[in-house]
MDTraj code that builds the backbone (N, CA, C; nanometers):
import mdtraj as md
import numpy as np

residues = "UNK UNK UNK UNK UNK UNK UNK UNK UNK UNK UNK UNK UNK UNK UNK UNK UNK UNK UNK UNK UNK UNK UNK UNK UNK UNK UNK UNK UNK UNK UNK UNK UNK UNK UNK UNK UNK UNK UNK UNK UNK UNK UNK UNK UNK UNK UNK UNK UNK UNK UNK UNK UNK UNK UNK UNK UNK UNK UNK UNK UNK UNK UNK UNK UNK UNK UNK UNK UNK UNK UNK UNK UNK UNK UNK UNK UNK UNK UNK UNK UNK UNK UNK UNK UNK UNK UNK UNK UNK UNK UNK UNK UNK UNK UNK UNK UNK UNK UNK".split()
xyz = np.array([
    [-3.7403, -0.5326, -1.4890],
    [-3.6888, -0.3987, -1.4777],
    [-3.5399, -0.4067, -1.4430],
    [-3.5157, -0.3316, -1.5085],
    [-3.3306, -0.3504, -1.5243],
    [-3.2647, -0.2178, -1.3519],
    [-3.1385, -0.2631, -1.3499],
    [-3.0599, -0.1657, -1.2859],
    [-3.0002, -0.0601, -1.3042],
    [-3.0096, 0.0312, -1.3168],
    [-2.9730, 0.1870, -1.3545],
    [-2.8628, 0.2106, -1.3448],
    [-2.8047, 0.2411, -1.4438],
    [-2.6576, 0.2168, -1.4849],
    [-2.5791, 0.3499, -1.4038],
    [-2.4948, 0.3456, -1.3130],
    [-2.4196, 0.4794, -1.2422],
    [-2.3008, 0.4855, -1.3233],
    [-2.2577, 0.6321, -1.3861],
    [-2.0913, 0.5984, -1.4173],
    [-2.0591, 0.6766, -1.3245],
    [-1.9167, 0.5923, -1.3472],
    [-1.8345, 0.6876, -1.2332],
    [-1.7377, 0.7633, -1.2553],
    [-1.7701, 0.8786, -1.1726],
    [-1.6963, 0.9804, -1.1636],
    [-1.6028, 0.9761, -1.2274],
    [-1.5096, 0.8761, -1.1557],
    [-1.3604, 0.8949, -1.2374],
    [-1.2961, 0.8802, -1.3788],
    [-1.4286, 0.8026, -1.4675],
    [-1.3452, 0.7784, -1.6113],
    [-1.4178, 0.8945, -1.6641],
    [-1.3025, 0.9648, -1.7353],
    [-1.2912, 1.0822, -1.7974],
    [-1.3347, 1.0728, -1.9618],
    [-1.3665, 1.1708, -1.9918],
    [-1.4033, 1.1577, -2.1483],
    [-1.2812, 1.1336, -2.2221],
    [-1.2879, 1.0560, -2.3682],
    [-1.1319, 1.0870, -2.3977],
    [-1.1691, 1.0844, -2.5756],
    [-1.2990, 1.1938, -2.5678],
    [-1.3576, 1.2173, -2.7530],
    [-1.3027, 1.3330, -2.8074],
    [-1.2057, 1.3566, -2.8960],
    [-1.2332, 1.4852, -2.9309],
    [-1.1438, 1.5702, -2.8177],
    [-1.0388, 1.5406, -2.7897],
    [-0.9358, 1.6282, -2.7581],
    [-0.7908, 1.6708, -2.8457],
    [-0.7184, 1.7339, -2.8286],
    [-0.6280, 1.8101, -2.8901],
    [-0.5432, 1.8456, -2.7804],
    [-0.4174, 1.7842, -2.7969],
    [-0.3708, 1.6566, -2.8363],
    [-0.4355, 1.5180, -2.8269],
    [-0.4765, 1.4160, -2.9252],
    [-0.5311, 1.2894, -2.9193],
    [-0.4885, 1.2302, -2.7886],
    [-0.6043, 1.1663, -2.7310],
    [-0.5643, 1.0726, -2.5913],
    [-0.4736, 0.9586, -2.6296],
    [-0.3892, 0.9419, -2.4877],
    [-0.3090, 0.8505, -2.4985],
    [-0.3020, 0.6721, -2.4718],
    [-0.2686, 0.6069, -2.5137],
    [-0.2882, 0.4650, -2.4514],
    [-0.3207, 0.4580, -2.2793],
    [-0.1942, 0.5215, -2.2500],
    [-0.2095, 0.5485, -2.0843],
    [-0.3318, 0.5708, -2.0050],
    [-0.3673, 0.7194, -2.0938],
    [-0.5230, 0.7423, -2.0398],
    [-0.6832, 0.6457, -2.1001],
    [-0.6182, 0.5939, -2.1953],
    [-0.7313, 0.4897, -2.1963],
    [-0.7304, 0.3618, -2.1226],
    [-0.6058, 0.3375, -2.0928],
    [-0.6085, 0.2100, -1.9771],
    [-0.6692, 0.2449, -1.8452],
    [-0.6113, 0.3825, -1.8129],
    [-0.6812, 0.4534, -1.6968],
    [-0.8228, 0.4170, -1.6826],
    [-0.8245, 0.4966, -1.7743],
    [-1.0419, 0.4778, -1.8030],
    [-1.0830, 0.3238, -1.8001],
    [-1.0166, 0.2395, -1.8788],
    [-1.0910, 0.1221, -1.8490],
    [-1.0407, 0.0589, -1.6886],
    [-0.9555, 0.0791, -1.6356],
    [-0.9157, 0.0051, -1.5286],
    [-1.0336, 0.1159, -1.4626],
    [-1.0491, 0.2087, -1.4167],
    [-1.1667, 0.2177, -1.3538],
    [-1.2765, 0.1770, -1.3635],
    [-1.3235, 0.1733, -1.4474],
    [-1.4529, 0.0780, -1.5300],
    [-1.4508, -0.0571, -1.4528],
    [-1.3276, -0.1281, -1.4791],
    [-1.3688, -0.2697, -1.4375],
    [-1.3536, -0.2776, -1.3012],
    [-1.3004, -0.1168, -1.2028],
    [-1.2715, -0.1416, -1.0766],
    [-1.4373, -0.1330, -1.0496],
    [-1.4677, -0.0441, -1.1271],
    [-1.6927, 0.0094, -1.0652],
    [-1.7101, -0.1375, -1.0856],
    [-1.7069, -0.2247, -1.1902],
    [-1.7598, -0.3371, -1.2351],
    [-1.7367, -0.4067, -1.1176],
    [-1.6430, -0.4400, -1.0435],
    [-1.6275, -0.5432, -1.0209],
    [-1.6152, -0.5330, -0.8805],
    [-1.5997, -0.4007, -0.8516],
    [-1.6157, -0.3684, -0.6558],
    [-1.4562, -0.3528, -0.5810],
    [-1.3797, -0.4057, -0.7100],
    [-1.2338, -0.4465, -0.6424],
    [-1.1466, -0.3130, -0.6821],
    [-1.0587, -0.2825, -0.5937],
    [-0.9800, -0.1536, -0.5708],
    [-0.8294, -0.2325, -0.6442],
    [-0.8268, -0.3260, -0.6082],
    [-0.7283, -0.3912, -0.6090],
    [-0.7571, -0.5719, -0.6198],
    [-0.7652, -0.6678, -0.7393],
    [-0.8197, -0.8022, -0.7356],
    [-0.7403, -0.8957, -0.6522],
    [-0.7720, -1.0114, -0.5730],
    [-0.7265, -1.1096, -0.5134],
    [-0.5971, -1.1394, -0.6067],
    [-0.4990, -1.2528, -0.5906],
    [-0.4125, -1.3248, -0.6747],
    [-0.5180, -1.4081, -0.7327],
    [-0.6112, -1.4616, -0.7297],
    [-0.6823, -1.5880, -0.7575],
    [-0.7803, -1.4921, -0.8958],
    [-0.8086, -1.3567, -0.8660],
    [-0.8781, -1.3008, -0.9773],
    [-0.7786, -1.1917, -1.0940],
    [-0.6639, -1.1809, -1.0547],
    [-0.5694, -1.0924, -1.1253],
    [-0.5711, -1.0711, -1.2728],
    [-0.5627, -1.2144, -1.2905],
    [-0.5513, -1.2610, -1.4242],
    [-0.6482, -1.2136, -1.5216],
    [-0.8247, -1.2248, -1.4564],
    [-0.9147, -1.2044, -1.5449],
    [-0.9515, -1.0477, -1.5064],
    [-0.9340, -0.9877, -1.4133],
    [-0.9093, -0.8486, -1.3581],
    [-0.8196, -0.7897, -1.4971],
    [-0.6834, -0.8265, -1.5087],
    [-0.6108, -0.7564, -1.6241],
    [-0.6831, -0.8060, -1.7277],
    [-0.7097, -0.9147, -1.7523],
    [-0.7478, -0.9468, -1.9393],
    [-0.8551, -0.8423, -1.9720],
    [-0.9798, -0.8120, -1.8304],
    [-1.0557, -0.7440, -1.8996],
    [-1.0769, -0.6260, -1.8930],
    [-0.9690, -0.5237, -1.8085],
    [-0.8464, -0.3951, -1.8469],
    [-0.8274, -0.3928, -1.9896],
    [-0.7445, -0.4623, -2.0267],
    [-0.6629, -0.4876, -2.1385],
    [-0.8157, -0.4827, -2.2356],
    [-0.8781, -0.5648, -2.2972],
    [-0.9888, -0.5853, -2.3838],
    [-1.0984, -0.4789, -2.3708],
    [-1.1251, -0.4101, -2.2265],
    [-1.2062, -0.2593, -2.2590],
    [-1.1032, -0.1714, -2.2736],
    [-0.9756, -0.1955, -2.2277],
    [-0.8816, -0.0536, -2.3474],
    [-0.8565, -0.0500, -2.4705],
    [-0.8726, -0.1731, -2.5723],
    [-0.8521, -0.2198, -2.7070],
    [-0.9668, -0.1958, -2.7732],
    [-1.0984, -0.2192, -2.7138],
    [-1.1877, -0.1625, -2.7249],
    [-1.2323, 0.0163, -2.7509],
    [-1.1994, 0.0478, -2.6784],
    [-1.2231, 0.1526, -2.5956],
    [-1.1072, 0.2505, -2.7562],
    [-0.9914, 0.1996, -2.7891],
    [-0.9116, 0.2754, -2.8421],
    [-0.9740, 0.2646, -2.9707],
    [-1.0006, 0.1193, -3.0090],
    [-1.1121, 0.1069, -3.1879],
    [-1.2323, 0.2272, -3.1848],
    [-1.3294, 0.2064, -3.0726],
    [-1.4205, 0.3076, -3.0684],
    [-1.3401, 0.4679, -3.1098],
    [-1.2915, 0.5017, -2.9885],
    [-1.2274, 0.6798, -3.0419],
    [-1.1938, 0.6850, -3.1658],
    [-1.1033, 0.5336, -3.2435],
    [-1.0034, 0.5809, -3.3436],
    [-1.1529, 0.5626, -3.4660],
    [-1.2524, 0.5478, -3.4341],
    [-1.3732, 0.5210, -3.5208],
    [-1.4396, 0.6258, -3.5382],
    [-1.4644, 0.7210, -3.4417],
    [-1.5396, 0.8428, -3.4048],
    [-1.5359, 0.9133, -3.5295],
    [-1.6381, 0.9935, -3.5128],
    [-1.5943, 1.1460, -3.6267],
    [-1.6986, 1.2237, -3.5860],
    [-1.6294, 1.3570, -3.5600],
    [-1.7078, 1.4643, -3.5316],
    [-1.6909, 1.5748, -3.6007],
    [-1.7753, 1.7142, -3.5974],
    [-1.7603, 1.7999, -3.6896],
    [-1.7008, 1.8880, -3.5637],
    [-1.7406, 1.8466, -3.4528],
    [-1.6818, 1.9759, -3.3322],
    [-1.5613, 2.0035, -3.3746],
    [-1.5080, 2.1227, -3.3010],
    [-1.3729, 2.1493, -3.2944],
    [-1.3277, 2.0554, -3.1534],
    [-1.1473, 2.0162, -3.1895],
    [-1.1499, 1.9627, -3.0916],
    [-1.1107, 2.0027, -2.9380],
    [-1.1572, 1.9689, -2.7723],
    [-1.1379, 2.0427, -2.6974],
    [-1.0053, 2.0348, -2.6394],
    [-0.9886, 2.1657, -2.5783],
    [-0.8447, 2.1638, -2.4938],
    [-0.8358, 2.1115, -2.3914],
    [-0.7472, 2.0783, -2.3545],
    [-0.7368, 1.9859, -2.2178],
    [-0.6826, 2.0743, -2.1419],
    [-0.6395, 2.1809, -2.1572],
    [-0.6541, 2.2854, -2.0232],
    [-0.7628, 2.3526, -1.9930],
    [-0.7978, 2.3631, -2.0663],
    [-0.9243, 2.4620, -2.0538],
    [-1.0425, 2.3572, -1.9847],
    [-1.0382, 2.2611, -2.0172],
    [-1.1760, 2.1193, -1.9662],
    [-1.1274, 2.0891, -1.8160],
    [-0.9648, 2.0850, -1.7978],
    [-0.9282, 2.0583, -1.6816],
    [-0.9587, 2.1646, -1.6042],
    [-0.9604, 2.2790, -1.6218],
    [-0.9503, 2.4107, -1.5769],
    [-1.1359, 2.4496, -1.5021],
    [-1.2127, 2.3563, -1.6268],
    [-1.3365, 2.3775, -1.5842],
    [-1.4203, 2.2739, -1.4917],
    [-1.3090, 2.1215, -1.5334],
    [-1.3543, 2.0794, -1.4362],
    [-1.2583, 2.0894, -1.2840],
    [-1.2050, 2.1034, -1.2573],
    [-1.1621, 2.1544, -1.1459],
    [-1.2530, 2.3011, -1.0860],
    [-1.3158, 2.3707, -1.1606],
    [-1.3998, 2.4749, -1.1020],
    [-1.5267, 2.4056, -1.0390],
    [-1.5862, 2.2896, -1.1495],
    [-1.6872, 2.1794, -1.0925],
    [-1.6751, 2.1479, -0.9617],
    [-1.5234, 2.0804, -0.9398],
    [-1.5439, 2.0130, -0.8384],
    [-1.5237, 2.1097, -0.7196],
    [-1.4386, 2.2317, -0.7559],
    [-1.4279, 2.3035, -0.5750],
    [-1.5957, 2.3136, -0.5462],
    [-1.6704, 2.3845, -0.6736],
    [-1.8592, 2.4530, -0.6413],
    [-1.8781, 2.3295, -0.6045],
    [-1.8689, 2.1819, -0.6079],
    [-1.9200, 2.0939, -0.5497],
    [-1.9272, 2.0518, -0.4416],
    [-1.7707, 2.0257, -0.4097],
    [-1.7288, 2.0392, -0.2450],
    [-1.7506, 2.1747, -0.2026],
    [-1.7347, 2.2500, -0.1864],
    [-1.7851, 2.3764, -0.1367],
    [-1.9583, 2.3756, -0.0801],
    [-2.0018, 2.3204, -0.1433],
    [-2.1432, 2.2960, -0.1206],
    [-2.1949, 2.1738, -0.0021],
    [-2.0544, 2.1122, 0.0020],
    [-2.0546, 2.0447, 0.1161],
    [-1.9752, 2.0966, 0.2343],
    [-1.9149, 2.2069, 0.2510],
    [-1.8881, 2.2838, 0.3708],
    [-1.9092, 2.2801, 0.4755],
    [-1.9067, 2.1880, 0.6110],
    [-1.9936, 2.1991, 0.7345],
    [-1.9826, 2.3936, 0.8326],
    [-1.8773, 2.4477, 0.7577],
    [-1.8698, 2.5668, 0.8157],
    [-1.9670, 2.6739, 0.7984],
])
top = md.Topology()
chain = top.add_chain()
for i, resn in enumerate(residues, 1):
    res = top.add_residue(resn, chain, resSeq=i)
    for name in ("N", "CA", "C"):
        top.add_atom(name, md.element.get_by_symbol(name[0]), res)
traj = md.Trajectory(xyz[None], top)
């Protein structure tokens, strides 16, 4: 029986927006990825090296996949997604209120 895969929070979708995502934000996304992967906020000097290579190789990745995609959706706005997720997260925290 396998381990149940958690994603995390922080890597953002990047399918099907308007304006197309940027290199930037796909490095983003994978450097979080390998931070969940790997537990490290920040890697030793002794792990740096393989810390960036495999940044670098799930963002190269990561950019073939999107530039592969095809959808019939229209594509979404990034104000409007930001707009909604930011409504997510206040109803979320809000729900944690001790007041």
């Amino acid at each position: 029986m396998g381990v149940p895969f958690v994603m995390c929070r922080n890597i953002k979708m990047l399918f099907n927006f308007e304006p197309p995502v940027t290199e930037a934000e796909t490095r983003a996304a994978a450097l979080q990825f390998v931070r969940k992967v790997t537990g490290f906020h920040k890697p030793s000097i002794a792990n740096a090296v393989a810390f960036d290579r495999a940044v670098d190789e799930i963002a190269a990745s990561s950019a073939t996949l999107l530039r592969s995609l095809e959808t019939h959706a229209p594509p979404r706005d990034r104000v409007e997604e930001a707009a909604k997720a930011r409504a997510r997260s206040a109803a979320r925290f809000r729900s944690f209120d001790p007041a």
